[in-house]
C-alpha positions as YAML, in Angstrom:
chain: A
units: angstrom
residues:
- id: 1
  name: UNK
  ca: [23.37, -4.54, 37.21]
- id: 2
  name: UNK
  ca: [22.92, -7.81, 35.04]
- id: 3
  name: UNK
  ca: [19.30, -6.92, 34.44]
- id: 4
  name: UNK
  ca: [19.17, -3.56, 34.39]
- id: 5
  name: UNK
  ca: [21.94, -4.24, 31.27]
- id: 6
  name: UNK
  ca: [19.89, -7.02, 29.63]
- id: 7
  name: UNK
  ca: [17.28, -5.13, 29.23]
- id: 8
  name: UNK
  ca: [19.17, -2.23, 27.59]
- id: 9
  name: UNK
  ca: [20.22, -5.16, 24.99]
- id: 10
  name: UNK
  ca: [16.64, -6.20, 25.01]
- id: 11
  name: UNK
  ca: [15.22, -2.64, 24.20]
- id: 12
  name: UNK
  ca: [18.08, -1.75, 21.40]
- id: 13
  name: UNK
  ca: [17.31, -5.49, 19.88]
- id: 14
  name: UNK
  ca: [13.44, -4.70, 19.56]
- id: 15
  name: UNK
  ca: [14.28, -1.08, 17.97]
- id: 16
  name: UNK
  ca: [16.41, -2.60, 15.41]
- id: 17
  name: UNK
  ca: [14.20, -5.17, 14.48]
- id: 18
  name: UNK
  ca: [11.57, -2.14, 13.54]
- id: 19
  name: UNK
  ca: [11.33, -2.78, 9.46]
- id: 20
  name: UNK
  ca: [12.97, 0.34, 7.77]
- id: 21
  name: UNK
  ca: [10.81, 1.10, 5.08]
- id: 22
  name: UNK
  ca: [8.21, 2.48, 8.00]
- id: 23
  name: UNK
  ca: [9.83, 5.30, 10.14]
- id: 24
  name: UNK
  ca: [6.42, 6.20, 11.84]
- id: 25
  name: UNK
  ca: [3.21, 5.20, 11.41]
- id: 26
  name: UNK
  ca: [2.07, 7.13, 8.48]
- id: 27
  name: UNK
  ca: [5.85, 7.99, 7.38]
- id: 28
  name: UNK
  ca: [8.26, 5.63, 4.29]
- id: 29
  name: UNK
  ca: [11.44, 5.64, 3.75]
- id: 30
  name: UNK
  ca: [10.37, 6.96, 0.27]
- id: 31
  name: UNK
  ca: [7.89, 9.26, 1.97]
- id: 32
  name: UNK
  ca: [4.47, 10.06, 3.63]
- id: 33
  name: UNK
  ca: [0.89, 10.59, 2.87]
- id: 34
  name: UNK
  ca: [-0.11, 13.85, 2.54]
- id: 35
  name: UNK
  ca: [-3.06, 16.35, 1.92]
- id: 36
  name: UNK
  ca: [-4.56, 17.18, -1.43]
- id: 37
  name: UNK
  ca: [-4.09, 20.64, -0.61]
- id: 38
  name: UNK
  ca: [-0.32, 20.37, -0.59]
- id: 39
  name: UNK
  ca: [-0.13, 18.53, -3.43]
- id: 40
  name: UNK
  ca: [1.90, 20.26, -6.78]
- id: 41
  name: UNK
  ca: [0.83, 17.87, -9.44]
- id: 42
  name: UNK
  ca: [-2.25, 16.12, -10.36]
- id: 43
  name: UNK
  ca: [-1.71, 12.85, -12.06]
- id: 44
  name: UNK
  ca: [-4.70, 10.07, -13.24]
- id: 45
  name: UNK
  ca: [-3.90, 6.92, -13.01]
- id: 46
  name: UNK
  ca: [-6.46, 4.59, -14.68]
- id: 47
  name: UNK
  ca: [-6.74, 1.05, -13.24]
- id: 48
  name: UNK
  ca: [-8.26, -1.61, -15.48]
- id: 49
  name: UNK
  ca: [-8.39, -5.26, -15.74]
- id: 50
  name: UNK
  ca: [-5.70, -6.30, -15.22]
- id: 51
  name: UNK
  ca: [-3.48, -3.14, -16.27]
- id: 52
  name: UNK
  ca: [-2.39, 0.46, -15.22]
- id: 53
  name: UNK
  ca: [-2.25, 3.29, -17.53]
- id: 54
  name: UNK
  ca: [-0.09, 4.83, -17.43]
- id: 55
  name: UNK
  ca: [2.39, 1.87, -17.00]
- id: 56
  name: UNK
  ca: [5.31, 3.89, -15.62]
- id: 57
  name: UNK
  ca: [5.66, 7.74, -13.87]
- id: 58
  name: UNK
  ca: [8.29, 10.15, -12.91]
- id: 59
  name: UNK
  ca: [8.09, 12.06, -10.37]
- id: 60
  name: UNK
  ca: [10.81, 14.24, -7.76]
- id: 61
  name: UNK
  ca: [12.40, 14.21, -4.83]
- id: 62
  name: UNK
  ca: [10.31, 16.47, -2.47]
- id: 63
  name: UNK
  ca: [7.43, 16.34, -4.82]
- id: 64
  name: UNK
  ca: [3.70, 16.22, -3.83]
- id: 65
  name: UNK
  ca: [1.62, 14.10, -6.49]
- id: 66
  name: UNK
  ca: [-2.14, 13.84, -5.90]
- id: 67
  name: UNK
  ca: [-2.77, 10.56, -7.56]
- id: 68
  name: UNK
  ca: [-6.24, 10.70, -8.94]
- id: 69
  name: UNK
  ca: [-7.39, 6.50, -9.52]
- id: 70
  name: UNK
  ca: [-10.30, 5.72, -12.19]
- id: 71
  name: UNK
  ca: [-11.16, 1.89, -11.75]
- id: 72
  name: UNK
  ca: [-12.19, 1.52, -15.60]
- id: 73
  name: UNK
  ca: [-12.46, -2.54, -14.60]
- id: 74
  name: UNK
  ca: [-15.03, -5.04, -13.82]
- id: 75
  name: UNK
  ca: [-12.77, -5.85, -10.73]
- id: 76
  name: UNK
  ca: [-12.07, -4.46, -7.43]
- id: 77
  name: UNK
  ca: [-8.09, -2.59, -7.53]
- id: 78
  name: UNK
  ca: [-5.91, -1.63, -5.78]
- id: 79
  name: UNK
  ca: [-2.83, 1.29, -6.12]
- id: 80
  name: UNK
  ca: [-0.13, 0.22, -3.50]
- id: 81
  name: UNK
  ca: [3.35, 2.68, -3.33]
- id: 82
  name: UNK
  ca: [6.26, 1.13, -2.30]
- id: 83
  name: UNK
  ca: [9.03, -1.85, -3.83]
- id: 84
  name: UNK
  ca: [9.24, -5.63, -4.68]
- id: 85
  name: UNK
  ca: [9.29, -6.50, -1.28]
- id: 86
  name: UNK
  ca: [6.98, -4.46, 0.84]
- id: 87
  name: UNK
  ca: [4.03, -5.85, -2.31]
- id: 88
  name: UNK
  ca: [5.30, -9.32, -1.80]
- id: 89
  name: UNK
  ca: [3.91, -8.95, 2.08]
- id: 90
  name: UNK
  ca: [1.25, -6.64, 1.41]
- id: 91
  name: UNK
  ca: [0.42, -9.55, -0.95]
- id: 92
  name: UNK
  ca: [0.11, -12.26, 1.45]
- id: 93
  name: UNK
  ca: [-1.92, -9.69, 3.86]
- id: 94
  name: UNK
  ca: [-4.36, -9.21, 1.22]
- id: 95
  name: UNK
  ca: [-4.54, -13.29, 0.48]
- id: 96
  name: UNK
  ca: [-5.96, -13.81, 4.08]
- id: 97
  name: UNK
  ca: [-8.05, -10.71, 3.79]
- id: 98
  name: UNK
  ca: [-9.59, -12.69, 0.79]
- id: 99
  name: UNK
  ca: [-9.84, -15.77, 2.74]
- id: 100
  name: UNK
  ca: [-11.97, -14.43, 5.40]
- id: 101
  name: UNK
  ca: [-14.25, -13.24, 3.10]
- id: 102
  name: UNK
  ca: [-13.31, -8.98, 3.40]
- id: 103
  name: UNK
  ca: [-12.16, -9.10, 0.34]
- id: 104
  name: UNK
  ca: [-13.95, -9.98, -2.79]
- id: 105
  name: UNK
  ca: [-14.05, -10.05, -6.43]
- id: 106
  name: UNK
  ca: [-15.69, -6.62, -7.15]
- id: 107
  name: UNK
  ca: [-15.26, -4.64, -3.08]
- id: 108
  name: UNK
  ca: [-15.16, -5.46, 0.59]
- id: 109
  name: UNK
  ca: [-17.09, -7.94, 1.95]
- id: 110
  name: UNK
  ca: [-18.80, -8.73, 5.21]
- id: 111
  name: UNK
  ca: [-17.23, -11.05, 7.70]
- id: 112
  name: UNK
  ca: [-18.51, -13.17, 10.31]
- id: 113
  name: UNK
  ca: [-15.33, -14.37, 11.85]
- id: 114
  name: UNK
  ca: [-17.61, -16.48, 14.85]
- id: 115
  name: UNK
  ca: [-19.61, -18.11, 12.41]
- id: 116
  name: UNK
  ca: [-15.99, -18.95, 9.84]
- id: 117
  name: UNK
  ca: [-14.31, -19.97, 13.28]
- id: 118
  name: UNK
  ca: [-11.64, -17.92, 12.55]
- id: 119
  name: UNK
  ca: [-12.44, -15.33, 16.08]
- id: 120
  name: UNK
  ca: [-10.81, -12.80, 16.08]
- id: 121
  name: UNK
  ca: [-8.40, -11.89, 13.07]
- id: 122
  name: UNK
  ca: [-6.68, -9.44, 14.86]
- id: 123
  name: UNK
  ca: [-8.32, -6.04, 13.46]
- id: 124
  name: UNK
  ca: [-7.29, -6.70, 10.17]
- id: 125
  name: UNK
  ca: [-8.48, -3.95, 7.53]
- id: 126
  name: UNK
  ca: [-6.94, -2.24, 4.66]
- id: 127
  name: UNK
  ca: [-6.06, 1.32, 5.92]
- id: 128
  name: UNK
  ca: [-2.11, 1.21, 4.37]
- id: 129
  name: UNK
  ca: [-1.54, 5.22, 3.98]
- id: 130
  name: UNK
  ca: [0.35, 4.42, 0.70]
- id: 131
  name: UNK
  ca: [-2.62, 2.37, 0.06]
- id: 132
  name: UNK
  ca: [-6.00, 2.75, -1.29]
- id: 133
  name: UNK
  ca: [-8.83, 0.08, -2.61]
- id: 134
  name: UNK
  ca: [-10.86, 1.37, -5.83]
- id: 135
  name: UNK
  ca: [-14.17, -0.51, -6.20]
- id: 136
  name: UNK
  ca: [-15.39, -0.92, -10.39]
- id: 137
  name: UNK
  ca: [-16.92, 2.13, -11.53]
- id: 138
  name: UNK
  ca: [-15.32, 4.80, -8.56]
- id: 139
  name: UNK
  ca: [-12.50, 6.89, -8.37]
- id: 140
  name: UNK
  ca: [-10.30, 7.52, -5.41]
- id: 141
  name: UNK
  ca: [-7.41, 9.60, -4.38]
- id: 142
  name: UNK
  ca: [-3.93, 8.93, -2.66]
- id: 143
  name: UNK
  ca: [-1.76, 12.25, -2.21]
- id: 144
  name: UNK
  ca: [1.82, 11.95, -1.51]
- id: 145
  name: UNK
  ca: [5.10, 13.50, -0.67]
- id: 146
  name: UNK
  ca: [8.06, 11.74, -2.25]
- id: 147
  name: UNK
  ca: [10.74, 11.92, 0.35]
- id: 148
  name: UNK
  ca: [14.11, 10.69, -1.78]
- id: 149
  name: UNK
  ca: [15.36, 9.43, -4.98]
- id: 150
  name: UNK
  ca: [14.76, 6.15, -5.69]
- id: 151
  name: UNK
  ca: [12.78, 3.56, -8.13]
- id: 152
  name: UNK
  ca: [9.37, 2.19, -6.78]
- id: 153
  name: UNK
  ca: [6.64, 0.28, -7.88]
- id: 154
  name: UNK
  ca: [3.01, 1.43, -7.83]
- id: 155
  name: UNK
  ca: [0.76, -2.01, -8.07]
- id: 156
  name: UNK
  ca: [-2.75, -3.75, -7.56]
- id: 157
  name: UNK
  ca: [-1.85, -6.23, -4.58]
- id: 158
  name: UNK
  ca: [-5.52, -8.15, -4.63]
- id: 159
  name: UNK
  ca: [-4.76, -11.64, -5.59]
- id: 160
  name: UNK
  ca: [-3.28, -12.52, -8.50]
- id: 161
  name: UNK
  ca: [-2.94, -9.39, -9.91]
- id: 162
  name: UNK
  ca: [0.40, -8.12, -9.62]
- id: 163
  name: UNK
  ca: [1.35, -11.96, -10.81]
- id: 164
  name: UNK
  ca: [-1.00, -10.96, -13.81]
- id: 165
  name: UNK
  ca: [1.17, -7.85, -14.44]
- id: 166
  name: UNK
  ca: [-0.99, -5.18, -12.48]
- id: 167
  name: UNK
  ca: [2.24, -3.27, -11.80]
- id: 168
  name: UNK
  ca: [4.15, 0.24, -12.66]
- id: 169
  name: UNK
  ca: [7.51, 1.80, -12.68]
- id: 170
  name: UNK
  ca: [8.03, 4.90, -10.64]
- id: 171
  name: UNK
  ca: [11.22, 6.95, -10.64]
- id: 172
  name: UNK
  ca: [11.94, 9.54, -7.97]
- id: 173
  name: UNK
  ca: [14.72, 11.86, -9.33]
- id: 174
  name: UNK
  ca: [16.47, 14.32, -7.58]
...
């Protein structure tokens, strides 16, 4: 009976300790990726060094943007959904991605992880749905269904760049 009731605590512990901003694997708190096809609005977003334009958007509650990016820079960008906190570990995610060498200056690099001695680095990769990586000179597209009201941030989370001010303002109204 002991066991059998420490390991109910056990299991409820580990659910609770799930973050809340991800509900499911491709699913927010503020929402989910979605198709292009569902999408109601078309908005460009250009990303330059080191800015955004526009610099802020509005957008509403059960809303479908298709966010069309134009990398206008000499720099690799990135456009990253989500608030102050989920950038500030994205951040830190992206700083070992740069380490290893996956991440460079201007796109993704190649890594040898036997010849770094680093092994394995656990699968890492940038495949965030809320996420996307534009290399200088392409465009890219994130489409996305905004779930509730709320303020987020959109922002470039390579390096030094949201420090730099590579970040937006976007309000989800009702």
């Amino acid at each position: 009976m002991f066991l059998r009731k420490s390991w109910w605590l056990a299991s409820c512990l580990l659910v609770l300790s799930v973050p809340a901003l991800a509900d499911g694997a491709d699913t927010f708190a503020f929402g989910e990726a979605a198709p292009a096809t569902k999408a109601t609005r078309t908005v460009e977003v250009v990303l330059q060094d080191i800015s955004f334009a526009p610099t802020s958007l509005d957008v509403k509650a059960g809303e479908t943007v298709r966010f069309v990016l134009v990398n206008k820079g000499q720099l690799l960008h990135e456009f990253n959904l989500g608030d102050a906190t989920m950038h500030a570990d994205h951040q830190k995610e992206m700083l070992k991605m740069q380490a290893s060498g996956m991440l460079t200056a201007t796109g993704m690099g190649q890594m040898d992880h036997a010849a770094m001695g680093h092994g394995d680095m656990g699968g890492m990769k940038h495949d965030d749905p809320n996420s996307v990586l534009v290399e200088p000179g392409k465009s890219a597209e994130l489409t996305w269904t905004f779930s509730k009201a709320g303020a987020l941030e959109f922002a470039c989370n390579i390096p030094g760049h949201y420090q730099a001010g590579m970040v937006g303002k976007l309000t989800i109204s009702k």
